[in-house]
C-alpha positions as CSV (number, residue, x, y, z in Angstrom):
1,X,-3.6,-8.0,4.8
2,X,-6.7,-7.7,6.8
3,X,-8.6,-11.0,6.4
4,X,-7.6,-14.6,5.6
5,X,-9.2,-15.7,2.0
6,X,-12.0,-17.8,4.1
7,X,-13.4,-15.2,6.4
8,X,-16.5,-14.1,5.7
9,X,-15.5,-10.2,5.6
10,X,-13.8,-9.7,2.6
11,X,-12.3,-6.6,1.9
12,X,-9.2,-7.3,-0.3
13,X,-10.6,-5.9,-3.8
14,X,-12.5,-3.2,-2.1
15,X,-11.4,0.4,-3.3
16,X,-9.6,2.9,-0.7
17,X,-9.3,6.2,-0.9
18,X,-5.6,6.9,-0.4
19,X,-4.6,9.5,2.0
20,X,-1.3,11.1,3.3
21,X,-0.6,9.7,7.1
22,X,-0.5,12.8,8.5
23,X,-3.6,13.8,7.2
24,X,-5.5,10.3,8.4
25,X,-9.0,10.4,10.2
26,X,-7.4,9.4,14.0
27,X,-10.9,8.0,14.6
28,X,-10.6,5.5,11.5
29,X,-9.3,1.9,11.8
30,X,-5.2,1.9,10.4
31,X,-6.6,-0.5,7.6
32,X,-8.6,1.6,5.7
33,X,-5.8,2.9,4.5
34,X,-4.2,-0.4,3.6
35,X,-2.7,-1.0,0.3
36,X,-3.4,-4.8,0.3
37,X,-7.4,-3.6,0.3
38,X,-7.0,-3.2,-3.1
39,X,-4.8,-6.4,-4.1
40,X,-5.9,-10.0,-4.4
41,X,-6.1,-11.9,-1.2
42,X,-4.4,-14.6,-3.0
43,X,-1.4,-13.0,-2.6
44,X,-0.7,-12.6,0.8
45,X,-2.3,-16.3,1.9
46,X,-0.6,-19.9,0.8
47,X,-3.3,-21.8,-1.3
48,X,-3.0,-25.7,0.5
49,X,-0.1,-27.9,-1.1
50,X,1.7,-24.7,-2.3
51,X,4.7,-25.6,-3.8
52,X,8.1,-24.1,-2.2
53,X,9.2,-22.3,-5.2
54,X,5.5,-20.6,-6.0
55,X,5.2,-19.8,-1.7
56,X,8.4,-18.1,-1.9
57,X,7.8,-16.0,-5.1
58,X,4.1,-15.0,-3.6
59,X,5.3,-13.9,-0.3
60,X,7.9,-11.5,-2.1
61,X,5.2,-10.3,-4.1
62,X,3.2,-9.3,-0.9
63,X,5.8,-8.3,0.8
64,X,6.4,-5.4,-2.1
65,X,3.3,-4.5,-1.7
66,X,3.7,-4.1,2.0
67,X,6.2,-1.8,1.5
68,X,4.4,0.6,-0.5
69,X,2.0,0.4,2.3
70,X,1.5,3.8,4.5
71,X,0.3,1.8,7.4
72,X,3.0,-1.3,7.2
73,X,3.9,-0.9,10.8
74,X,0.3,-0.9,12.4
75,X,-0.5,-3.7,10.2
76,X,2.6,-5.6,11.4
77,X,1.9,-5.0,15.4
78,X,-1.8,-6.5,14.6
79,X,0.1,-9.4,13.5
80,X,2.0,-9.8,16.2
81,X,-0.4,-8.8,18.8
82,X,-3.3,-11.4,17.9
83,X,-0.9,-13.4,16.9
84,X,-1.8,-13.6,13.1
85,X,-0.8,-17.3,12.5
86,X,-1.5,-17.1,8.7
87,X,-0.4,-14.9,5.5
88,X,1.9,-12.2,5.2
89,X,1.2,-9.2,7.4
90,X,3.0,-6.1,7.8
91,X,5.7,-7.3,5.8
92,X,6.6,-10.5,7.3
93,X,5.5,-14.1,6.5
94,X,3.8,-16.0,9.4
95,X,7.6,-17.7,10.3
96,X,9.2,-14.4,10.3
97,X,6.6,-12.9,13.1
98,X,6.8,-16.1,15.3
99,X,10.9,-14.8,15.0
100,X,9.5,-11.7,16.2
101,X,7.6,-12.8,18.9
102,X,10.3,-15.1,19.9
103,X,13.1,-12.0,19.9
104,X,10.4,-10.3,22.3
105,X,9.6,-12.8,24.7
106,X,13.5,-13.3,25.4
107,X,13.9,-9.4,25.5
108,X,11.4,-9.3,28.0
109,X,12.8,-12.2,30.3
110,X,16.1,-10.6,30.4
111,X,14.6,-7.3,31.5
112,X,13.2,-8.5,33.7
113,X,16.2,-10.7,35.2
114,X,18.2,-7.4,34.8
115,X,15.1,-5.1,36.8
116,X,15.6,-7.9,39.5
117,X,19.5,-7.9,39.8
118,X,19.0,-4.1,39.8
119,X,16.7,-3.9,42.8
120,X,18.9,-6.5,44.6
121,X,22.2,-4.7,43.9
122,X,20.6,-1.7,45.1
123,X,19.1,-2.8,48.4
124,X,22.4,-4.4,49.1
């Protein structure tokens, strides 16, 4: 999804001409190509006091759209690269990126504990 429900760019209902990924303009932005431009924005954000039940079926909902999506994967690294704190992205809900990000962060530490132990083993 591109924008949350109160931005002042909305884009969710606006039509996209769909095209195959390998035949995508390089010099356009990945999300006009999004499937979600098309879908209500309701969908992929939690209305306030959402009950469990009703969050749970939405987010599936999205999250089938997301997979239909040609551009999924460059939707999802927005997401994680901002970090989108809001609405499903990509695929995953706002909990399962902060997973993400979390699985990266300790992948990264322990690279770099095991580039260290390298270059001391080495110089040793």
């Amino acid at each position: 999804m591109l924008q949350p429900p109160h931005s002042s760019l909305q884009v969710a209902a606006v039509p996209v001409r769909r095209a195959a990924a390998r035949d995508r303009d390089q010099d356009a932005p990945w999300h006009t190509e999004a499937v979600c431009r098309r879908d209500e924005a309701g969908l992929f954000f939690a209305p306030s006091k959402e009950p469990t039940a009703a969050r749970l079926s939405r987010e599936e909902a999205a999250k089938r759209v997301c997979a239909r999506c040609p551009v999924m994967v460059e939707c999802r690294e927005h997401a994680l690269l901002q970090p989108e704190p809001y609405g499903v992205w990509g695929g995953l809900t706002a909990a399962e990126r902060r997973v993400v990000l979390a699985r990266r962060r300790r992948r990264e530490v322990e690279l770099k504990k095991a580039s260290r132990s390298g270059r001391i083993a080495a110089a040793g």
